[in-house]
C-alpha positions in Angstrom: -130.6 31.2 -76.7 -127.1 31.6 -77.3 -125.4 35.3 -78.1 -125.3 35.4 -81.6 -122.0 34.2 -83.0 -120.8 36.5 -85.0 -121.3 39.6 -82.5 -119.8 36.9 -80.3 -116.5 37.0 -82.2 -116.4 40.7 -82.6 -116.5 41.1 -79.0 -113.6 38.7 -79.1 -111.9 40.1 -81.7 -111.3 43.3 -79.6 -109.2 42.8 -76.3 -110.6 45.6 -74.8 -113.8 47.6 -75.0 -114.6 51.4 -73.8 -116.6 51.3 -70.2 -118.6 54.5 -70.3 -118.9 55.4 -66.8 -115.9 58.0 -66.3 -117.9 60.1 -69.3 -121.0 60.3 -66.7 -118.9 62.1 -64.2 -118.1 59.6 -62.4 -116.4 61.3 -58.9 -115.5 64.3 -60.7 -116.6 66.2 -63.6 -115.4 65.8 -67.6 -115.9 68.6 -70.3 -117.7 67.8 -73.2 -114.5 68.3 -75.6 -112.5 65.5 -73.2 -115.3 63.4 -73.3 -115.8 63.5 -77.2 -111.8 63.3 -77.5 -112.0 59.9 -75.2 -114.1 58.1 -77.3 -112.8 59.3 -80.3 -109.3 58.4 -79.4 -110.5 55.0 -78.6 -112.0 54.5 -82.0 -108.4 55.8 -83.5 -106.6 52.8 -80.9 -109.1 50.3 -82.7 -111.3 50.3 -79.7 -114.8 48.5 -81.6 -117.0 47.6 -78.3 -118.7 50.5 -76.4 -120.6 50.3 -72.7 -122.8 52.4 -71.6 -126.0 53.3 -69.0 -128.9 55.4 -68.3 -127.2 55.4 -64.7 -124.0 57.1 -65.7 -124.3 60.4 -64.8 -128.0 60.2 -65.2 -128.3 59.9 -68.8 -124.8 61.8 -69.4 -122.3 59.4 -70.4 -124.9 58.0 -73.2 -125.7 61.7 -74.5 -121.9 61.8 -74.8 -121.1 58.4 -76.2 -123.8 59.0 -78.8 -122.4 62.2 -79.8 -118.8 60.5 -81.3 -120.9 57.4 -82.0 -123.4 58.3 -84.6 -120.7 59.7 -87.0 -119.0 56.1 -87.3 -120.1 53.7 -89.5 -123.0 51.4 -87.1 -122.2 48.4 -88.7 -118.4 48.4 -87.3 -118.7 48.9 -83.5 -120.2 46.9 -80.8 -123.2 49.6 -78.4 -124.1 48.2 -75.1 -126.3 49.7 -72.8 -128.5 49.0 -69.4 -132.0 48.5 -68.3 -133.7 48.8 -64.7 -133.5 52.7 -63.8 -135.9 54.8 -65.4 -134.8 58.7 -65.3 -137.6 60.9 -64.4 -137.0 64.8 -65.0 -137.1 66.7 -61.0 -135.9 70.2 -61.1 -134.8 70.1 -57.8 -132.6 66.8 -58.4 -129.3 67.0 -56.3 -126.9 67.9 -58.8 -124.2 64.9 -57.4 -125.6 61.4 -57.4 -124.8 57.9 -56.8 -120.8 59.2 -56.9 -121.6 61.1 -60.2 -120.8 64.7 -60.2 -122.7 67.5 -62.1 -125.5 65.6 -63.5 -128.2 66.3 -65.3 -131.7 67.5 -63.5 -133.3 63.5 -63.1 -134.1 61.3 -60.5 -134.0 57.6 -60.7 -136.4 55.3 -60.7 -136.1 50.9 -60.5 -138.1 49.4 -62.7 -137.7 45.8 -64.3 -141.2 44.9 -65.8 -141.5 45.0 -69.6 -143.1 48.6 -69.6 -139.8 49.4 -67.8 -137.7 47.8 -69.9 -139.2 49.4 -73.5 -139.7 53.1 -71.6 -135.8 52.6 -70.9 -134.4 51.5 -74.4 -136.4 54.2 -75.9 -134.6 57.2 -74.0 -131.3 55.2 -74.3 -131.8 54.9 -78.3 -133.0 59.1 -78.3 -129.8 60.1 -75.9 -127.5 58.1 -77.6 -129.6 58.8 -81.3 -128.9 55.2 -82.6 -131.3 52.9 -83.9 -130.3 50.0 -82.6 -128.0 48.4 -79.8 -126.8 45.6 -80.0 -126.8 44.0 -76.0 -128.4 45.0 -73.2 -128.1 44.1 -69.6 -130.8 44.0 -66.5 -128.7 46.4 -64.6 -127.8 45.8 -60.8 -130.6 43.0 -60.2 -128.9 42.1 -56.8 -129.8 41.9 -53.2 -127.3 44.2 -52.0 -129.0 47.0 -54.4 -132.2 46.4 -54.0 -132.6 45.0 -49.9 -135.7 44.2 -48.8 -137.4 45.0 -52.3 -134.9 42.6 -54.2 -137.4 39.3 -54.3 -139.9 42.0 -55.7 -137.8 43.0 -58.5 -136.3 40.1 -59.5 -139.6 38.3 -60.0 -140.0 41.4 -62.2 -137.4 41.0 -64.5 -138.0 37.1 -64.8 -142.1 37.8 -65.5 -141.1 41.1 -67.2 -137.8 42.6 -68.3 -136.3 39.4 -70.0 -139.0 38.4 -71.9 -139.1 41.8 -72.8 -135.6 42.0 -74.1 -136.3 38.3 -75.9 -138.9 40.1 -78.0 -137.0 42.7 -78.5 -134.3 40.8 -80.1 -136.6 38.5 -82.3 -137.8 41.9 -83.6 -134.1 42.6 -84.6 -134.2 46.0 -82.1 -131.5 44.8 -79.9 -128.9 42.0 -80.9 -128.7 39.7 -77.3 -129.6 40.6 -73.5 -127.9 39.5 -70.1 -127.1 40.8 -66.9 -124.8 43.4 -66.2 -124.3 42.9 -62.2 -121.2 42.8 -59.5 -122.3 39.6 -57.7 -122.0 36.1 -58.9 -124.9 35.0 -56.8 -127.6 36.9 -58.8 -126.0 35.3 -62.1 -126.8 32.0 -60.7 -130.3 32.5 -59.6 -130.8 34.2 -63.1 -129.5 31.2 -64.9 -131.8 28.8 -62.9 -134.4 30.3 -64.7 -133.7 31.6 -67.8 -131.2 31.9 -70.7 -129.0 34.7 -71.1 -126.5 35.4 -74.4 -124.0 37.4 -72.0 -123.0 38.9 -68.6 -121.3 42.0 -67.9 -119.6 40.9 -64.6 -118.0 43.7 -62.7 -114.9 42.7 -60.5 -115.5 39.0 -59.8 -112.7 37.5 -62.4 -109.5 39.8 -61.5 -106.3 38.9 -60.4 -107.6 40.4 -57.1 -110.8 38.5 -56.9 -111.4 34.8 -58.5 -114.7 34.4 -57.3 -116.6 33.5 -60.5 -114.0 31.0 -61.3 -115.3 28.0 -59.3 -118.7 28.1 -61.0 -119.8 30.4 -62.7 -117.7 31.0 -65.4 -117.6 27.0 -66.2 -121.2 27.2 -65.9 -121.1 30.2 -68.8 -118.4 28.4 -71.0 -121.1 25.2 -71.2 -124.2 27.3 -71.8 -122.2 29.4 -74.5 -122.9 32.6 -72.5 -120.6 35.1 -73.4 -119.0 37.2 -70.6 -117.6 40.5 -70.7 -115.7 41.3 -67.6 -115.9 45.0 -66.0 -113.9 46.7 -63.4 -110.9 44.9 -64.0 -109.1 47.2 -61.9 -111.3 46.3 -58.9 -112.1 49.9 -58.2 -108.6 50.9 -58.1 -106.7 49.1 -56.5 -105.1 46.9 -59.2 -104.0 50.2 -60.8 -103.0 52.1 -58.2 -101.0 49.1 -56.4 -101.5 48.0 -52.6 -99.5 51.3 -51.8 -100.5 54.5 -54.0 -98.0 56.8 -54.8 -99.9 59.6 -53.6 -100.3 57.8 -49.9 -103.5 57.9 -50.5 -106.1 54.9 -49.6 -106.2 52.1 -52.1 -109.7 50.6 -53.4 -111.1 47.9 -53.8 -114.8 46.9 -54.5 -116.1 50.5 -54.1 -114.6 50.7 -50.4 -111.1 51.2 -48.6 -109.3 47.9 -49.4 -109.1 45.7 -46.4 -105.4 44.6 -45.1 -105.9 41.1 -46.6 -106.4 42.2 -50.0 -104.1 45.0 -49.9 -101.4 41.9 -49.0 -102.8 40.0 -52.3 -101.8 42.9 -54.3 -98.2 43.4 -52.5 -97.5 40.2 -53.6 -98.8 40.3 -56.7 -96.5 43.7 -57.4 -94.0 41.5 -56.2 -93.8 39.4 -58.8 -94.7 41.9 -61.4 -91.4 43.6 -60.4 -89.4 40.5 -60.7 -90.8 39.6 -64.4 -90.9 43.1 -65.6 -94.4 43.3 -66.2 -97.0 46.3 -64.9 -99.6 45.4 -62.5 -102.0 47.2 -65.1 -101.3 45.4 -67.8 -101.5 42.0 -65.8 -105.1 43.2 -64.8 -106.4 43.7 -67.9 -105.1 40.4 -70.0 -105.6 37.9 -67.0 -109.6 37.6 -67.4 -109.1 37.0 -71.3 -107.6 34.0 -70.4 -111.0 32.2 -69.4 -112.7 31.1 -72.5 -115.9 32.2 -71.3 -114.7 35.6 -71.2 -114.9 37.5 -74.3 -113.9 41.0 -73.6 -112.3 43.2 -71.0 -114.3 46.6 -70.2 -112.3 49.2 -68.6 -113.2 52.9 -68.4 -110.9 56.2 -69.1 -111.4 60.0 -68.7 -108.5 61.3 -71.0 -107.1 60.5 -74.2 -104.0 59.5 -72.2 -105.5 56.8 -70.1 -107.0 54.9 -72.8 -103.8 55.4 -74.7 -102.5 53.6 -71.5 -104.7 51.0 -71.6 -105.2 49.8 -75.3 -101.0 49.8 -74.9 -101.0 47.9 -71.6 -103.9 45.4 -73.1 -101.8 44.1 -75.9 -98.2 44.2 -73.9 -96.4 40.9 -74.5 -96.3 39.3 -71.4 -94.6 35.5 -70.8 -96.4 32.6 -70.0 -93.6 32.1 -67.1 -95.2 35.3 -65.2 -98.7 33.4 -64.6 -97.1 30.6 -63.7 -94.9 32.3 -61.0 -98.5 33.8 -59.8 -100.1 29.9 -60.0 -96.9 29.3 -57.6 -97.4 31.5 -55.1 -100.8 31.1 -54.7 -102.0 34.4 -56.4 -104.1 32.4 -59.5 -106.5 30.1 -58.5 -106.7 26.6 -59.5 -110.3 26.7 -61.5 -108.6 29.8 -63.6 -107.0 29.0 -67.0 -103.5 30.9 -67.3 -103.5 33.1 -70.3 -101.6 32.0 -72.9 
């Protein structure tokens, strides 16, 4: 069941896609006019792929998205969105959730059966007021989400949410399905028992962290599973550098980074000094240079940083600068070195 080729080659054709997170509120608020300008702006830079989920500021980021959205041409951009939290409307909602600021009056609810899954896609199509999208992911099916309750839902989405989604896109309503996690592990189980036409993989191919280069990512290149790699910043701390300029704390992985990987980046800054080349703009090409990774998905909150990182994305950058960072150790063995 493999992704579809030619939305496989659109995603492909664009080096970097429009994470819609940062429009949910995401730590601190947006106004509506930045968040229209954001993704308008994007659309201007060529942007063509556009991320999104119910989660994002509990149904926010999608009401915006979808505002910009539905005036371009359907046919010419790439919509993704997420399945596994229902909203449910609660008037006395906190109005700051999950990191999101200022969000809209709902609570969430997990659900991953096929009910779930069609009650989700039908809010997401009426906030985003689209008629179709064209991949969605099983959003956040992982044991550190879910705890005790995780062998509960995942037998969900296995009995439920992916057969769901299979139906879905044999009845043309959504072009291919995957997982859109942070861990590599749940890819795996996932991929022992079904197919999957893509994986939105958050921070687990970065010049910070090469975990899904061992495995998984050969395991995607041979079952022709597309991947589109999130959070190529790794929470911060591969745009900020090992040593903010603000003093603040640097992140990584949704937490303080620890000394070890705030001496991976050092280095790393190291020999982007030496060659010229901004840690930024390292971060964003290196995952591209997988062959099982289609896309890079990075978020932005003004028209400046997406400005920032459409530029950075397409910066010339030698071949001689991934070998120096094969050298020193930074690059694992199992990656490919962009060429």
């Amino acid at each position: 069941m493999a992704l579809e080729s030619p939305l496989k080659e659109r995603l492909e054709a664009t080096p970097l896609g429009l994470g819609g997170a940062p429009l949910g509120n995401l730590f601190r608020a947006l106004s509506e006019a930045m968040a229209a300008s954001v993704v308008r702006r994007a659309w201007e830079l060529g942007v063509r792929y556009f991320d999104t989920a119910p989660h994002y500021g509990q149904g926010l980021s999608e009401r915006r998205m979808g505002t910009v959205l539905r005036t371009m041409p359907r046919d010419a951009y790439i919509l993704s969105t997420k399945v596994g939290r229902l909203l449910v409307a609660d008037a006395h909602a906190p109005r700051d959730q999950h990191g999101y600021v200022d969000t809209p009056p709902y609570v969430t609810r997990y659900d991953y059966t096929a009910e779930g899954v069609r009650r989700s896609l039908d809010a997401s199509l009426d906030r985003l007021g689209v008629a179709r999208i064209d991949m969605v992911f099983v959003h956040d099916i992982d044991l550190t989400t879910h705890g005790t309750e995780h062998a509960a839902r995942f037998r969900d989405m296995l009995d439920g949410a992916l057969p769901a989604l299979a139906s879905l896109k044999r009845d043309g309503v959504i072009g291919g399905y995957g997982l859109g996690v942070n861990e590599v592990e749940i890819c795996h189980q996932t991929l022992a028992h079904a197919d999957l036409d893509v994986i939105l993989l958050a921070g687990r191919y970065s010049l910070a962290d090469q975990e899904a280069a061992a495995t998984l990512l050969p395991a995607c290149t041979r079952r022709n599973v597309a991947v589109v790699l999130g959070g190529p910043f790794n929470s911060g701390i591969l745009a900020s550098g090992a040593h903010p300029a603000d003093g603040s704390t640097p992140w990584f992985n949704y937490a303080p980074a620890p000394a070890s990987m705030i001496e991976r980046v050092a280095a790393i800054e190291g020999i982007c000094d030496a060659f010229d080349v901004p840690l930024k703009a390292a971060a964003l090409q290196f995952p591209r240079g997988h062959p099982a990774v289609a896309c890079v998905l990075a978020g932005a909150r003004s028209d400046a940083e997406i400005e920032e990182n459409v530029a950075l994305s397409r910066r010339s950058i030698p071949a001689s600068f991934w070998q120096a960072l094969r050298d020193a150790g930074l690059i694992d063995e199992a990656a490919p070195l962009p060429s």
